[in-house]
Every structure is written in C-alpha cells, then in structure tokens.
BALUM-7998 format. One record per residue (C-alpha): x, y, z; residue in one letter. Coordinates in steps of 0.5 Angstrom, whole numbers. Layout:
REM residues N
       X       Y       Z   resn
       X       Y       Z      a
...
REM end
This chain:
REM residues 609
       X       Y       Z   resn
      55     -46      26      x
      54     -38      23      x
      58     -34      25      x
      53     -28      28      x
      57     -23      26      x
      56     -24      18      x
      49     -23      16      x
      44     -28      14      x
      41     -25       8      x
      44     -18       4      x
      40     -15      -1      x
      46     -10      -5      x
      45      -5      -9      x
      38      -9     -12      x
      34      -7     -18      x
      27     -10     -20      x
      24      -8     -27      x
      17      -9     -29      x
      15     -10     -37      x
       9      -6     -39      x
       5      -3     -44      x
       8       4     -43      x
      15       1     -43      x
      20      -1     -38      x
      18       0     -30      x
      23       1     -25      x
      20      -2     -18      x
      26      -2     -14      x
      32       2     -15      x
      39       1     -11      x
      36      -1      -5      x
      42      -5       0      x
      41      -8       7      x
      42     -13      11      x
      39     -19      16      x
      42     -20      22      x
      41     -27      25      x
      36     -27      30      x
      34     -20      28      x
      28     -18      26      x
      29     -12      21      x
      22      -8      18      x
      21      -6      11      x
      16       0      11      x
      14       5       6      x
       7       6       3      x
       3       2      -2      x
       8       2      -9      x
      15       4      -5      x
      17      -3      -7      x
      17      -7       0      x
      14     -14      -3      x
      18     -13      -9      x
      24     -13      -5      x
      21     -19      -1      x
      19     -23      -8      x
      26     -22     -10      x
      29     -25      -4      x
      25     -32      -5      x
      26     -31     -13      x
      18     -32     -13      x
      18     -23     -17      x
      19     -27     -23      x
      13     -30     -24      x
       9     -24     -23      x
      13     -21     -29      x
      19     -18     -26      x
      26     -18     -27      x
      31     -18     -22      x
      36     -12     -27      x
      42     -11     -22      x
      45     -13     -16      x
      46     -18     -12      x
      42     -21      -6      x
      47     -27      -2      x
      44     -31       3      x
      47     -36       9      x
      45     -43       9      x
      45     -49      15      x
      51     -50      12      x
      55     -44      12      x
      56     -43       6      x
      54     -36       2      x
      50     -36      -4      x
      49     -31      -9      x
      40     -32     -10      x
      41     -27     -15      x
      44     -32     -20      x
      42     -39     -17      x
      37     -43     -22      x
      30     -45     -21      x
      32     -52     -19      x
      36     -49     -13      x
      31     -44     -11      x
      26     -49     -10      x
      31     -53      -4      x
      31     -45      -1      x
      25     -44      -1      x
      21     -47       5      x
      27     -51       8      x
      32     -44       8      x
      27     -39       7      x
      20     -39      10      x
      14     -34       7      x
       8     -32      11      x
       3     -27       5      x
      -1     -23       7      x
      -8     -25       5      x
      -8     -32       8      x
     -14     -33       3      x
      -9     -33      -4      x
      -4     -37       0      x
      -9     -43       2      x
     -13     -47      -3      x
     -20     -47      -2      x
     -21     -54      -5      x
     -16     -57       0      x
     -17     -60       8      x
     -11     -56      12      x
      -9     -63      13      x
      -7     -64       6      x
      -4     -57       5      x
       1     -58      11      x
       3     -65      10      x
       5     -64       2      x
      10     -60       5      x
      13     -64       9      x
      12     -71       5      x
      16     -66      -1      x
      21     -63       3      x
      23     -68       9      x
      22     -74       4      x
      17     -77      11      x
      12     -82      11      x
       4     -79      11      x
       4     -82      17      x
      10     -78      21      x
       8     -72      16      x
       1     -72      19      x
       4     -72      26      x
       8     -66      24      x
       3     -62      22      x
      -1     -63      28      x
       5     -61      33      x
       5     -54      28      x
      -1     -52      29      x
      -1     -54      36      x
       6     -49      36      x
       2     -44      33      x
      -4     -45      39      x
     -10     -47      34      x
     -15     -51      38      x
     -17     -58      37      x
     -13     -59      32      x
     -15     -65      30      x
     -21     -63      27      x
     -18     -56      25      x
     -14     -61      21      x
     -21     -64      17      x
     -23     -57      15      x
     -23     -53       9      x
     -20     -46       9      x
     -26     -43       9      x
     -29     -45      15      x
     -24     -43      19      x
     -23     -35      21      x
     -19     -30      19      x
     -14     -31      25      x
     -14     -39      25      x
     -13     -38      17      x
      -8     -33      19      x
      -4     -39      23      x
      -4     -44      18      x
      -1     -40      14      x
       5     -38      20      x
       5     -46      21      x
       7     -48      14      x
      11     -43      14      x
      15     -45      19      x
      14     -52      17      x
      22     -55      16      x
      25     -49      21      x
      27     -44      16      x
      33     -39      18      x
      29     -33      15      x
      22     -31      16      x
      19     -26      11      x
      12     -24      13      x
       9     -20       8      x
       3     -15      12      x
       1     -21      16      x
      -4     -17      20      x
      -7     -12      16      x
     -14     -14      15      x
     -14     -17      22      x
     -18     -15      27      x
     -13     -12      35      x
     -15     -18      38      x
     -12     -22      32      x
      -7     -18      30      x
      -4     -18      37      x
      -4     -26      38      x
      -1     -26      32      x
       6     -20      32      x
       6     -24      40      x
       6     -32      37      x
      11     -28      31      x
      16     -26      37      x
      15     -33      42      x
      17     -37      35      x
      22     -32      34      x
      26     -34      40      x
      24     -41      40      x
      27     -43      33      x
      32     -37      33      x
      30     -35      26      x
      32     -28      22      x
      25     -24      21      x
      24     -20      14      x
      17     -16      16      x
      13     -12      11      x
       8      -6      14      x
       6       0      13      x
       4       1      20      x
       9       4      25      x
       6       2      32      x
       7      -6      29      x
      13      -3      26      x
      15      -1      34      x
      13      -7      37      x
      16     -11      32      x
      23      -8      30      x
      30      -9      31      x
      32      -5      24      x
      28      -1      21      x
      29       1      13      x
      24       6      10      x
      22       6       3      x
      18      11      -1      x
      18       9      -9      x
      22       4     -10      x
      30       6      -7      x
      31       7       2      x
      31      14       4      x
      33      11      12      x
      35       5      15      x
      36       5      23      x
      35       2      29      x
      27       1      32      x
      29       7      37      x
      33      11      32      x
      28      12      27      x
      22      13      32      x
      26      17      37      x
      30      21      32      x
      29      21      25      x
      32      24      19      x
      29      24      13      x
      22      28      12      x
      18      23       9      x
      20      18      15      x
      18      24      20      x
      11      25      15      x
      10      18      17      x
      10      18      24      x
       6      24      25      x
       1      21      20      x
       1      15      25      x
      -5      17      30      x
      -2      15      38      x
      -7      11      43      x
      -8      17      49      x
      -6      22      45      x
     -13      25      45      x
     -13      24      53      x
     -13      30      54      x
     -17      33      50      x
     -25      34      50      x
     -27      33      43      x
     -24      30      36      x
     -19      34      32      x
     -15      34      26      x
      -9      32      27      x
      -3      36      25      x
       0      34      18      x
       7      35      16      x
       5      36       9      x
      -1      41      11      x
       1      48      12      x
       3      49      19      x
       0      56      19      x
      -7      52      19      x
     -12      52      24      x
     -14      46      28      x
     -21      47      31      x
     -23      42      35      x
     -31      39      33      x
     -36      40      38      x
     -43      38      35      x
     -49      39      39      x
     -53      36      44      x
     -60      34      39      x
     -61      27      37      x
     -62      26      31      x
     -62      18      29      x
     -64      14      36      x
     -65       7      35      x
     -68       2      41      x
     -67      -5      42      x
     -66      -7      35      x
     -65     -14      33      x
     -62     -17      28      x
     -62     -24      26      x
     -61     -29      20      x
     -64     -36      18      x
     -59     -42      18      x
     -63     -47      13      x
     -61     -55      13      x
     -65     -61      11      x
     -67     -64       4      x
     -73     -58       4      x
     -68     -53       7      x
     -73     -50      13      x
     -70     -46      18      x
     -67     -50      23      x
     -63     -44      26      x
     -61     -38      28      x
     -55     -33      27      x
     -56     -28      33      x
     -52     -23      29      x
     -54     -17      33      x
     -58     -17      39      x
     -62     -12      43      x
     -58      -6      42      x
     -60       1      43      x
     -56       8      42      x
     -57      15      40      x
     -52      19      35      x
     -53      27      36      x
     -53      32      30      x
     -45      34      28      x
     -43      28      32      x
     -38      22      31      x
     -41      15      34      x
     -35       9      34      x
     -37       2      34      x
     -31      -3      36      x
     -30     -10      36      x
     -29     -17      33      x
     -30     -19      26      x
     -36     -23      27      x
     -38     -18      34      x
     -44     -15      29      x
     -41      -9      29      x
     -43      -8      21      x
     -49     -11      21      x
     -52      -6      26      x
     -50       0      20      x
     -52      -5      15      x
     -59      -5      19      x
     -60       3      19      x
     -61       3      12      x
     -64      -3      10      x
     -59      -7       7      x
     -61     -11      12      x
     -68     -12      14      x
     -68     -12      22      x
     -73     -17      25      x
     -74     -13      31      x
     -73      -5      34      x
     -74       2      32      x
     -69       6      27      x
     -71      13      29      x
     -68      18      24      x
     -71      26      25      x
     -77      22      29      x
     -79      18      22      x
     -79      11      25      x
     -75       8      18      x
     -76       1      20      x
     -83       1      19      x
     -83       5      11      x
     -85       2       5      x
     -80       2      -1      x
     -81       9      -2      x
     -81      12       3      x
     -75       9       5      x
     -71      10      -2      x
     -74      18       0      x
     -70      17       7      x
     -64      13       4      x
     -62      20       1      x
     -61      23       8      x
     -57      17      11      x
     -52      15       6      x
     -46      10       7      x
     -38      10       6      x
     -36       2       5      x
     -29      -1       8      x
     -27      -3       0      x
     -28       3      -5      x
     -25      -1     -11      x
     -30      -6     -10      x
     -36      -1      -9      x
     -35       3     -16      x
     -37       1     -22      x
     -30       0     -26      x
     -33       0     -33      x
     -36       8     -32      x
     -32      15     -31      x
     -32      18     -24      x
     -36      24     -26      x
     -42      20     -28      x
     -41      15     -21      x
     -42      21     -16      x
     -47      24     -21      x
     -51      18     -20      x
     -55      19     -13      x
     -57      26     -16      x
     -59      24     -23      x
     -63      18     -19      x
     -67      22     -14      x
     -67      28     -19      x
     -65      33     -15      x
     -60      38     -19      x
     -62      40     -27      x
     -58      37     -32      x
     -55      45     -34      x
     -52      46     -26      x
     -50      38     -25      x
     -43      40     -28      x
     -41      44     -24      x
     -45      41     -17      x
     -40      36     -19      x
     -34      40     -19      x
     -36      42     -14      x
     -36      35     -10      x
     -30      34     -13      x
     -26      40     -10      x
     -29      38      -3      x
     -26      31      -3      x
     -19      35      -5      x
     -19      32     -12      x
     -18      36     -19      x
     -23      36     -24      x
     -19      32     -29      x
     -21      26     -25      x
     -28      27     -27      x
     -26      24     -34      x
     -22      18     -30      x
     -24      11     -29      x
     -23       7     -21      x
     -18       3     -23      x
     -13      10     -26      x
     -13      12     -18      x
     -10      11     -11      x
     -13       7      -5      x
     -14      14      -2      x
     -17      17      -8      x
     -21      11      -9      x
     -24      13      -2      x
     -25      20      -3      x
     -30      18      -9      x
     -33      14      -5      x
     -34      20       0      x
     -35      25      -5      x
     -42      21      -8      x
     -43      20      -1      x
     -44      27       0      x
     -48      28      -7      x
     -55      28      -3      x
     -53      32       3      x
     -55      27       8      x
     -54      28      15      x
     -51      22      17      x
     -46      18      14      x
     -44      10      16      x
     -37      10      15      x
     -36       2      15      x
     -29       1      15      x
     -27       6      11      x
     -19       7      12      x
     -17       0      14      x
     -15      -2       8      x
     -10       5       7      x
      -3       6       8      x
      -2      10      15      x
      -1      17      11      x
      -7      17       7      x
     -11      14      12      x
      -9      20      16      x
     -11      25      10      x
     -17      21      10      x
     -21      21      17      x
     -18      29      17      x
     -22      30      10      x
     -28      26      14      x
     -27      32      21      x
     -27      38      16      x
     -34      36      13      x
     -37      34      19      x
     -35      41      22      x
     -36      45      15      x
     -44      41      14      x
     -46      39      21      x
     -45      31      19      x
     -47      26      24      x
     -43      19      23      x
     -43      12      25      x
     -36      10      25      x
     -34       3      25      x
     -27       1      26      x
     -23      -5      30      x
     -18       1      30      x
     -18       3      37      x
     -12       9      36      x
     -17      12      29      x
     -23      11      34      x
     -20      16      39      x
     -18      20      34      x
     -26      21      30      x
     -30      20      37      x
     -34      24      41      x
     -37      17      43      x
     -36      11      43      x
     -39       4      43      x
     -36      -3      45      x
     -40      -9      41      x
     -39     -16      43      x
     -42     -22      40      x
     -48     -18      38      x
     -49     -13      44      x
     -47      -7      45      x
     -42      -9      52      x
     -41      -1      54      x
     -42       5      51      x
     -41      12      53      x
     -37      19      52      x
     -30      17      48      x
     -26      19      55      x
     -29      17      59      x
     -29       9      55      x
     -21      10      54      x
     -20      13      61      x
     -24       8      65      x
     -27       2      61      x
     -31      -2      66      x
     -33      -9      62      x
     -29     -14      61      x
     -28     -14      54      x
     -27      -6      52      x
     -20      -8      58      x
     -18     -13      54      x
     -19      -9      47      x
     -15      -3      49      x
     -10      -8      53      x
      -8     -11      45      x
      -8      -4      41      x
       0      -4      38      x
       2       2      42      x
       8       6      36      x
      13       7      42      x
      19       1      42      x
      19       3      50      x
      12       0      51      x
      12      -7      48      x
       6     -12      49      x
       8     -19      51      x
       4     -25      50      x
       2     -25      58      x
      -1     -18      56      x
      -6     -22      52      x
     -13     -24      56      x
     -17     -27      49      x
     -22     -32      49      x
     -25     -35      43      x
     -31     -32      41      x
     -37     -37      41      x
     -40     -38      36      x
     -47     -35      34      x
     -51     -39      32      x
     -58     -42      36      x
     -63     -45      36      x
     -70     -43      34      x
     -72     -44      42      x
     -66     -40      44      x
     -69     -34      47      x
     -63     -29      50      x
     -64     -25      55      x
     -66     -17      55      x
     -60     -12      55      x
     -59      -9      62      x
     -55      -4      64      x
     -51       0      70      x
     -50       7      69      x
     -42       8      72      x
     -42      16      70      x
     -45      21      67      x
     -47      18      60      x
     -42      12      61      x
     -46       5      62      x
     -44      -2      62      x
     -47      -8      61      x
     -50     -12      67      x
     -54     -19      62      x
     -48     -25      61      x
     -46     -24      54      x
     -41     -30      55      x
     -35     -26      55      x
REM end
C-alpha cells in the first residue's frame, strides 16, 4: 500500500525538444510538480503552453510525435510501491505501464477509436492483451465498463462502430478503455472540449463518480477554467512551455499571483454576470487599456429578418433502388425575428438543429417549407440569382476557420474573394479595402501576404470575420464561432464581434452550446430542442426565469468558474435525445406557444422531452 504522503507521479524540473526545419523547439522547459494520490491536479494554459506534451511525456507516447524528453526526470509509484524514473525506462517497460498503471482519455474520441473495429473488439483487445483473459471473460468485462460509465443497452452498443455512436457515447468508450485494468493515473487530455453542456456535465460528473470508486489520481488537461473549478484539487499554470503558478483550486480562483493567470480568469465569461444588466457588453480585458470605455449595445426595435414556421427536413433512402423511406425532422415549425443591431442566440444539443436552422437562411440547405424574410424579401422563394444577390447581404462565420479557408491561397486574396465575385470595389482601391478589413479585425497588414496555416486559431477566426465583413451584410450567422478557442482568445473574439455590431449596426444569429458566452453576446435568446424552438425570449428573462423543462436542465449543467459552486451527478436531470428520424407518414404537430411575460414564450405541443 502507498504511503499517501509520497507522490504518485512527479514531473521534475522536464524538458521536451522538438526537431524542426528551423532547428531545435523547446515545447517545455523546467517544469516540476507533483500528483498526489487520489488528487485531481489540472494542467492549464492555452493552446502551445505545452500541457499535452507534459502529459505525452509521462506515458513516453511524445516520442512518437517526434520529441524528446531532453532533461529532467518524471517518477511514478507502481501497485507495488516501488518508484520508477519513466524518463529512463525502455519501450518493453512503458508498455506494462501504459493501460495497466497509467490510464489515458484523448480529446477527440474520433483518432482514439478505429473506425473499422466494433467497440467490442476495441475493448476486449485490451483486456486479452494486458489481463491475459479468455474472450469470454474479456467480453464480459467490457460490458461491466460500459455499464460503469452509464452507456445504455450496451450489448448493442457492443456491436456498433464508433460512428454510429454520438460524440458523448464515443467519449464514454474512450473513458471505459481507459480505465479498463484500473490504472492508478488517469490523464485526460481536453476530454470535453468539442462536447456540447449537456455531455460535457455527464462526463466531468461520471469522471468525479469513478474517481472516488476506484481511487485513482487525476491528470486533467483544459483550457477552460469553470472545468478547471469544478474539477480541481491543484491547479498548475502553463504559458509557453514552463509553470508560471501552481496552487490549490481556491487559491488560484481566489487569489492568484501571477498576470497571466489573472488575464486568464478575467477572459472566462461567468454565468450570471450579465444578470444585472440590460443589454450585452464587452467584457473588460486585462490586456486591453483600462482607460477603454465599455459601452453597452442597445440595437433597435426594427425587424430586419423574420422567419416563420420553417421547416427543415432530409431524406433517409434504403432498399435496392435507394427510394426515400424516411425522414430526418432536422428542424421543425420554427418561427423568430432578429431585429437590426441585435444578437439572436440559439442554444441546444448537437443534433437539436440548432445549425441547420442557420444553414437554412442562407440556402445552404434547401428548407422544405416556411418563410425567410430578409428586409421583406422573402429569400426562400429566389432563383439562383437573386438569391446570390441576397447572399451578400447575410454572410456567415463557421465554427472550424481552418477548415473554411483555403490553404494553398494568401490571406489578402481570401477576403478579397466576395468582392472580386460580386464586383463591388475597382481593382485601384481593393488594396487599401482590404487593409482596411484587416485592421478592423486587429490584425496587421503583414498578414495580408501570409497563408492560414502561418496563423493562430484566433486569428484564423478573425479572417473569417474580416471576409465576412467584406460585402457590408447586415447580418452575420455565427455557427460556433469561439467553441474551438482557448478562453482568452475566445474573449478577444466575441469582444471584436460586440465592437462591429456596435460600430456598423450588424445583426447576428449566434449559434452556441455555451450558455455563459450566450449571455454575454444576447439580447435574445432561443432554447431549440430536437428541431423546435422550446422557448425563446429576451436574454433576462430566459436566464432568470426559464419556463420548459429543457432550458432548466440546460442552465442547471453549465460548469460554473467557482470552486464553491461545484455540480454533482444529482444535479444532472438528462434524457437521452430520441432520435429524429420518421416516417413518411409521420406528421408532427404544429408549434404553439404561451406567452409568460413580455416577449418571453414557452412552447405548449409535446416535443418528447
């Protein structure tokens, strides 16, 4: 038994270097802590601080990525209570570790499964491999895994591949395999960064349940800091490869030291913050000047797009002659009205058709029913070029910049591509249009020459932003824009996307699962739950006094950034969502609603939640 006063795992005084073209890169330098057991210690910092790579190094995986642990030592206690130096130990050893000691959940559950493999396969190989157990008794053992992490029917779960299961269930598998032969350590790497509020609650929840089950030590890689809260013993702050802080979860949320951990912190927008207050705001960055005015963003009260009962829906085809014999009810009888130089947030689970709906304004999905009107042109009923006309005055942000620009083509031609296509600006002042689309997003005109790959997330968005912007529209679909960026750069976004909408009057349809960012961007918001809109009203009143079911529930998951407000698994009231598809008799009920205050209404039909 391990004496509890000795560390599980220390990192001391670790280097890792990475070859490159340009020479040698030092991805972390000088970094020392320790891992108590039964502790959960989160490693913070933004994308580059070197938090993975510290966490690779401890499983020895770093070096097949090309790294090289350079100095230092990393020292782990095994079931028997002997200290090993992992720094030093052969491949042959690292493979006894690794799953039987040291347990690992990835971030994108996706590149840790193989897509060719059922999930029984996937877990009972392991077990074969590192129990030395029959087929039988593995199987056996992997249903009990699933059944520890709440997967559902799992016998049939067992016969699936990893791409028909959600990312939550994917997620789960991923936590069941790592905890297959009971590791003393559990790194989680991101584990709920692409997951929705919902998931991502169940998930930190079931992390903490198996955590005082099995008593195993947690390393838990994140950038976002209400996870941090709800989650942490220690806490140890990255920023470019070496520890800047290091201190218990309420001495670093209550008192921290160091700037970079307080710019942190107030980059991290707060569910309730906005409570008391009428309409959005920037927030107030620690790196901005202090001597900067926040102004509050009113907007008007002049509709500028309305859309009424629109109805989305995609063929399911089957049999020998692939006919239509279904139906996905992606988004149904849905009706709101944005008005000009105000926000619009629509929030729900992935699937609940939240980015269809944006999707469908535009086109890019053809809607099968419903009216889109924009500026009282009805788009839905255009030809195709009328609606390319009409395109240039609705324009849209998606959630993956990187993967919406091209990477073979410099920047300046990328947001100079909707002008040269709609011809609006003479080749003579395209130039200096540009630059000046440039400097509104903050970025220098030196990055008109560079490629996407030569830039940061952030910036990376802040293209997508400026090319936006290039037509003048008057309102912008924002599908997830800041989901995929560290908390920082996520804050000095949505301040830019405030400051436009305050400075040209934009209009936005925001779509998020973040319930605190949605508070923070919102004059109004819209709560969307297996293709209908369940309520919607004015941002205060839905955060104050949410009516259905389903928005309670939502706001009851949100990771709060208080280590005093910790949710627990009894807080948690989920149901599965059901799934979507129909038959081509199924004819759903029309969407009626109860006004319960002003603006604010509720929906009345059964929407099986």
């Amino acid at each position: 038994m391990l004496d509890e006063k000795n560390p599980l795992a220390s990192f001391e005084n670790l280097r890792v270097e990475f070859d490159t073209k340009d020479g040698k890169v030092v991805a972390v330098e000088d970094v020392s802590f320790q891992i108590e057991p039964k502790q959960t210690v989160c490693l913070v910092g933004e994308s580059g601080s070197g938090k993975s790579v510290s966490s690779l190094s401890m499983m020895r995986l770093v070096e097949f990525g090309g790294g090289k642990l350079s100095g230092g030592k990393l020292f782990f206690t095994n079931s028997e209570g002997r200290k090993i130096d992992l720094s030093n130990s052969s491949q042959k050893q690292m493979r006894s570790i690794r799953g039987n000691e040291i347990g690992m959940i990835f971030q994108e559950p996706m590149t840790a499964l193989n897509p060719v493999f059922t999930i029984d396969r996937q877990l009972t190989e392991g077990l074969i491999v590192h129990k030395n157990i029959s087929k039988r008794k593995a199987r056996a053992e992997a249903l009990e895994l699933l059944r520890l992490v709440r997967i559902p029917e799992p016998e049939l779960r067992m016969q699936q591949y990893p791409h028909e299961l959600s990312g939550g269930m994917r997620q789960r598998v991923v936590i069941a395999m790592a905890l297959a032969c009971k590791p003393r350590l559990l790194i989680a790497d991101e584990p709920t960064t692409a997951l929705d509020v919902t998931i991502q609650a169940e998930i930190l929840a079931l992390i903490n349940r198996l955590k005082s089950e099995t008593e195993a030590a947690i390393l838990f890689i994140t950038h976002d800091m209400a996870v941090v809260a709800q989650m942490a013993d220690r806490v140890v702050v990255m920023r470019p490869g070496r520890k800047v802080e290091e201190g218990t979860v309420h001495e670093i949320f209550n008192n921290p030291q160091h700037e970079y951990t307080k710019a942190l912190l107030a980059a991290v927008p707060k569910l309730g913050e906005m409570a008391s207050k009428k309409y959005p705001e920037p927030m107030r960055l620690v790196v901005e000047e202090k001597s900067k005015a926040i102004k509050p963003i009113v907007g008007t009260n002049e509709p500028l797009l309305k859309v009424n009962k629109l109805v989305t829906r995609y063929p399911v085809k089957g049999g020998f002659l692939r006919r239509t014999v279904a139906q996905v009810h992606a988004v149904e009888d849905v009706s709101f009205t944005i008005m000009k130089g105000k926000t619009l947030s629509l929030v729900g689970e992935s699937g609940c058709g939240k980015s269809t709906v944006g999707r469908s304004l535009i086109r890019l999905v053809e809607p099968t029913s419903g009216d889109v009107n924009l500026d009282g042109q009805n788009i839905l009923t255009l030809n195709p070029k009328d609606m390319r006309e009409a395109r240039s005055n609705i324009q849209m942000v998606f959630q993956d910049p990187f993967a919406s620009l091209n990477p073979q083509r410099p920047l300046f031609d990328q947001v100079a591509e909707p002008l040269r296509n709609y011809g609006t600006v003479k080749h003579v002042v395209l130039q200096e249009k540009i630059r000046d689309l440039f400097d509104r997003v903050r970025l220098p005109p030196s990055f008109m020459r560079r490629y996407p790959h030569q830039l940061s997330g952030g910036q990376r968005q802040r293209i997508a932003i400026a090319r936006a912007l290039a037509l003048n529209p008057s309102l912008i679909i924002a599908d997830e824009p800041v989901s995929a960026l560290d908390v920082s750069v996520q804050a000095q976004v949505l301040n830019l996307m405030m400051e436009l909408q305050a400075d040209l009057g934009l209009s936005f349809l925001f779509i998020s699962h973040d319930m605190a960012v949605v508070e923070r961007v919102s004059h109004d918001v819209g709560v969307m739950y297996l293709g209908r809109l369940v309520e919607i009203g004015p941002r205060s009143s839905i955060f104050r006094n949410p009516q259905h079911a389903y928005t309670q529930d939502l706001l009851r998951a949100v990771p709060i950034a208080d280590p005093d407000k910790r949710k627990s698994e009894r807080d948690l009231n989920f149901k599965p969502l059901p799934s979507p598809i129909h038959d081509l008799t199924h004819d759903p009920a029309p969407s009626e609603y109860k006004e319960v205050a002003k603006d604010h209404y509720v929906l009345i039909t059964d929407c099986g939640y």
